[in-house]
C-alpha positions as CSV (number, residue, x, y, z in Angstrom):
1,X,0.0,0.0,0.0
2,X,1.2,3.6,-1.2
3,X,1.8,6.2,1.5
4,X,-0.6,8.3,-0.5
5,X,-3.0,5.5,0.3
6,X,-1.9,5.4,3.8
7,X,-2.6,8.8,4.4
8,X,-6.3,8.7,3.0
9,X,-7.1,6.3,5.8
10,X,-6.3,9.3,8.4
11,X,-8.7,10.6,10.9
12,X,-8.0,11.4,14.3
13,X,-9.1,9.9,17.2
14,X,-11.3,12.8,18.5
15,X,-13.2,13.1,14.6
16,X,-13.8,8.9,15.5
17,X,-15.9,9.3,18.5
18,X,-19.4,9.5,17.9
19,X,-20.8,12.3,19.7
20,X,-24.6,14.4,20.0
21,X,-25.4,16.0,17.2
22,X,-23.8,13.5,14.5
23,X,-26.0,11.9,11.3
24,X,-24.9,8.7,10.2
25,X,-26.1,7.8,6.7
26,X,-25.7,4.4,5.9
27,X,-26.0,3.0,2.2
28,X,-27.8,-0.6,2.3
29,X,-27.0,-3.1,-0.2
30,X,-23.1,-4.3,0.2
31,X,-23.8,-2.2,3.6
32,X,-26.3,-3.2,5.7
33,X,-27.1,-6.5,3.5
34,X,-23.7,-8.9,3.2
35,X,-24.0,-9.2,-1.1
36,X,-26.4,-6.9,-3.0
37,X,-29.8,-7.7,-3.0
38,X,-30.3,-7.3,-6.5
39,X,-27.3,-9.7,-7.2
40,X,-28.5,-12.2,-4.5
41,X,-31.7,-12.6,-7.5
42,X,-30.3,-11.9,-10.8
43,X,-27.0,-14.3,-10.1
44,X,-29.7,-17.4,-8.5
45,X,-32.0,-16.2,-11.5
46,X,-29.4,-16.5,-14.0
47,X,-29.8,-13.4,-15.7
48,X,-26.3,-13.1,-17.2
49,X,-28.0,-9.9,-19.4
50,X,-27.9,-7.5,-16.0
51,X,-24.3,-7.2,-15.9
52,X,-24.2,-5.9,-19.4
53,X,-27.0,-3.3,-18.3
54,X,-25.1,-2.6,-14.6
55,X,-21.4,-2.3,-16.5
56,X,-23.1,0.6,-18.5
57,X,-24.6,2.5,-15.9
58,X,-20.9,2.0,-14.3
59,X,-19.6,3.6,-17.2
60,X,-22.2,6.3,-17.0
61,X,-23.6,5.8,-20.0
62,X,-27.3,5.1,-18.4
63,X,-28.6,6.5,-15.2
64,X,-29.2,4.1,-12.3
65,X,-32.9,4.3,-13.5
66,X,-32.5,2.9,-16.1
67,X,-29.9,0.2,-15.1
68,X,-32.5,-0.8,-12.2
69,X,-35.8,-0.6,-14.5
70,X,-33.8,-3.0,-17.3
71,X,-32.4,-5.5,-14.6
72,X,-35.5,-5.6,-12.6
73,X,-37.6,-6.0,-16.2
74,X,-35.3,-9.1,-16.8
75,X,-37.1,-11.1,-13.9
76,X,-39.6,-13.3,-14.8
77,X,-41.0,-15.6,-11.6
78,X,-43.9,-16.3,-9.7
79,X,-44.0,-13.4,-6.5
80,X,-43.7,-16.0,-4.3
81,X,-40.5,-17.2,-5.7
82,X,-39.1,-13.8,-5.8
83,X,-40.0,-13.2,-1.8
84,X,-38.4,-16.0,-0.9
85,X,-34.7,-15.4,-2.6
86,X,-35.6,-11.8,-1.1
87,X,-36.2,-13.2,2.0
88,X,-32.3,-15.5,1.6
89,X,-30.6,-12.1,1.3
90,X,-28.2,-12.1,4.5
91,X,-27.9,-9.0,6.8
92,X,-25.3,-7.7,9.3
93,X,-26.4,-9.1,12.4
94,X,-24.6,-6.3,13.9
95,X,-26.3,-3.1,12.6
96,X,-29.1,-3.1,14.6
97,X,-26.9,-2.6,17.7
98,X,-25.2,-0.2,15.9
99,X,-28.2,1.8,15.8
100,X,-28.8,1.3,19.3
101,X,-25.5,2.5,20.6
102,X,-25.2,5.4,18.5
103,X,-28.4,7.0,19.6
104,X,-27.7,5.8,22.5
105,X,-24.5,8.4,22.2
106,X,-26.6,11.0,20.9
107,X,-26.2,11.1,17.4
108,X,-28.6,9.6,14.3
109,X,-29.1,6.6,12.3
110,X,-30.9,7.1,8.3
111,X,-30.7,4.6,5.4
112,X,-30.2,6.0,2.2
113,X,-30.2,3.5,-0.9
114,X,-30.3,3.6,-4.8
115,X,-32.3,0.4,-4.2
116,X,-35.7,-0.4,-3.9
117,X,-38.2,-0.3,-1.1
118,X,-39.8,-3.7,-2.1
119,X,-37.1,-5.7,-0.3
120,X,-35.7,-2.8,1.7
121,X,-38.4,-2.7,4.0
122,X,-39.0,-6.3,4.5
123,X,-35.8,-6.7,5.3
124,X,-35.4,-4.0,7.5
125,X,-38.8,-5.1,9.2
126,X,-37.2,-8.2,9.6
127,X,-34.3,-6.8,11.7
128,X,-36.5,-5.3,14.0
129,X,-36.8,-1.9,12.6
130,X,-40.4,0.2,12.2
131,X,-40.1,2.5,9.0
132,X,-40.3,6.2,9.4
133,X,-41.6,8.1,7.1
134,X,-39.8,11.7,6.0
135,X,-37.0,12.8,8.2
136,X,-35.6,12.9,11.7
137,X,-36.5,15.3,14.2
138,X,-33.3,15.6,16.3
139,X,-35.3,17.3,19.4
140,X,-37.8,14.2,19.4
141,X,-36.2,11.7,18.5
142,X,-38.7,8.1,17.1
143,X,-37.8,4.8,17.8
144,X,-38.1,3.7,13.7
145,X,-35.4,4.5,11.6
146,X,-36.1,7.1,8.5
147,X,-35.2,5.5,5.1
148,X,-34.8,7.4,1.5
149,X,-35.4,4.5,-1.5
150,X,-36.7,4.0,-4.2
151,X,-40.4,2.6,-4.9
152,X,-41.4,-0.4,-6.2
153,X,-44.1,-3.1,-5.9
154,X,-45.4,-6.1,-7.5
155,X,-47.8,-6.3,-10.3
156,X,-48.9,-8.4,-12.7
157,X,-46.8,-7.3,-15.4
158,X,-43.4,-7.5,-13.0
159,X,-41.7,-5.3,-10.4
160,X,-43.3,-1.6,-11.1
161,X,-40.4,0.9,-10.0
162,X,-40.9,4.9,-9.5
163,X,-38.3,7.5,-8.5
164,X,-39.7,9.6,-6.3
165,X,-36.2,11.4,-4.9
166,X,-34.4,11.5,-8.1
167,X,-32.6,14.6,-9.0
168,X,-33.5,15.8,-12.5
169,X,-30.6,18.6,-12.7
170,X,-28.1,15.8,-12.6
171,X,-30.1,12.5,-13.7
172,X,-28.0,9.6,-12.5
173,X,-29.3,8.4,-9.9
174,X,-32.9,7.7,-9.1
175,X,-32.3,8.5,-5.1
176,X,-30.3,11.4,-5.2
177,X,-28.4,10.6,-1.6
178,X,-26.8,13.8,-1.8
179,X,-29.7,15.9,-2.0
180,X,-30.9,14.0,1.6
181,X,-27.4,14.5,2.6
182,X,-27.5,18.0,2.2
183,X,-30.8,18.8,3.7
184,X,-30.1,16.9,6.8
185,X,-27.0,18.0,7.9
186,X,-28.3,21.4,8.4
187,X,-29.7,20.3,11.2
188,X,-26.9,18.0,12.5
189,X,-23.4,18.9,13.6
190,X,-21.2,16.9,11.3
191,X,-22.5,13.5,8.4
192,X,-20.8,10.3,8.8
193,X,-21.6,8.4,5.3
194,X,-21.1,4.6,4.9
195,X,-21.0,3.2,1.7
196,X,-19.8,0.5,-0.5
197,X,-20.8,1.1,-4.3
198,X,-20.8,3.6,-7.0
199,X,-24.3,4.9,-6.2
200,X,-22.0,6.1,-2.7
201,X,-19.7,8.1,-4.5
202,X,-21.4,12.0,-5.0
203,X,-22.6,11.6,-0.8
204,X,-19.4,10.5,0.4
205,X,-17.3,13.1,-1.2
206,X,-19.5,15.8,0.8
207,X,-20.0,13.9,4.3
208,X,-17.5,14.6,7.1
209,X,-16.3,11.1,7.5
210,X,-16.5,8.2,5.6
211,X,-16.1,4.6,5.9
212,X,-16.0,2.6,2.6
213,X,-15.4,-0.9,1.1
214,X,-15.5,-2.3,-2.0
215,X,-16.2,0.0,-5.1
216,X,-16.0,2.5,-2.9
217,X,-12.4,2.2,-1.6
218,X,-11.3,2.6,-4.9
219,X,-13.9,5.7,-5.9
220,X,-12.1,7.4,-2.8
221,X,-8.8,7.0,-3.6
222,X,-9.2,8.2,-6.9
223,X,-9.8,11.5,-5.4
224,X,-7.4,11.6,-2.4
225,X,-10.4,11.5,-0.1
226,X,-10.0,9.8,3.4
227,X,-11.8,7.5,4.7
228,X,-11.9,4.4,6.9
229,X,-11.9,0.9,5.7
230,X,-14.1,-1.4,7.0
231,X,-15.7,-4.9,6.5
232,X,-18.8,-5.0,8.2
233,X,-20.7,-2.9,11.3
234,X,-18.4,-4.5,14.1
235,X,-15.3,-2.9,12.6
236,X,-18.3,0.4,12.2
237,X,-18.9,0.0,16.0
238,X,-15.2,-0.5,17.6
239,X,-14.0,2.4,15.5
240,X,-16.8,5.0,16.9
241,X,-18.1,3.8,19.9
242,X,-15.8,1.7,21.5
């Protein structure tokens, strides 16, 4: 590892304590979910035709709108079928506590995801999570957890999505994470983003800190960002709260 590289990793140790007043906004596939959702059903599906569609939304030559309405249009299956490989999709057993302990410390927990609200929710639910809906109020603070996704349902004709937080001055994505980013952290003291992915890049270049993996490790260092590594929320928790 270069010392450039090194030296992107840099924070100090005050900036890694979670404290009142902080936002954490976490992405969700590859984040809170161990492989991305989508992937867990197009790879089990077979659907070979979604990484052509995902490698040119990479390449930015379609917005994620597209790449998700054209991958999602690929899947053919009975609904019951597609709940239960939605319902296989492992998550990080240790987010919830995460949650707990940092508004425990004071500070917020959001979700903010290019994906979509049809398996987001369930699987949310099924961590023990109630749904907000619109933002936190830091002075009353809920017990659910606020979440910005995309919408979709099933119909008869396949997975229906709609885009209602997508930014048409810039078009790429159909939640624009940034735009949530930036309205929420004038209420907040300082943004701690946690991403994995290339729908993570535009928020984690403006939050305060940032913890990345994957596609993201190398979106930061491309830019000379810092930001933490990490695997999963236990390396999320002993960095800030422990």
């Amino acid at each position: 590892m270069s010392q450039e590289q090194t030296r992107t990793h840099e924070y100090t140790a005050d900036e890694l304590t979670l404290r009142p007043g902080d936002l954490v906004m976490s992405d969700f596939d590859g984040t809170i979910t161990k492989r991305d959702t989508g992937w867990v059903v197009f790879d089990e599906l077979g659907l070979d035709e979604a990484w052509t569609i995902e490698y040119r939304w990479r390449d930015r030559e379609i917005s994620s709108m597209e790449c998700l309405q054209g991958q999602w249009g690929l899947v053919s299956v009975p609904d019951a079928e597609l709940m239960e490989l939605l319902d296989s999709v492992e998550t990080d057993e240790r987010f919830p506590e995460f949650v707990r302990r940092a508004r425990e410390a004071g500070a917020e927990v959001v979700v903010a995801s290019d994906g979509l609200s049809l398996y987001l929710d369930r699987l949310l639910e099924r961590m023990g999570f109630e749904i907000c809906e619109g933002d936190p109020d830091p002075d009353d603070p809920d017990d659910c957890i606020a979440r910005y996704v995309n919408a979709a349902q099933l119909t008869p004709e396949g997975v229906k999505i709609s885009f209602p937080h997508a930014n048409e001055a810039c078009g790429q994505c159909g939640n624009c994470k940034t735009a949530h980013l930036s309205r929420l952290r004038l209420r907040y003291d300082r943004v701690i983003y946690i991403g994995d992915g290339y729908s993570d890049r535009c928020p984690a270049m403006q939050a305060d800190i940032v913890f990345a993996k994957d596609h993201l490790v190398g979106l930061m260092e491309e830019n000379g960002l810092p930001y933490v590594p990490f695997e999963d929320f236990g390396d999320v928790i002993r960095t800030l709260l422990d």
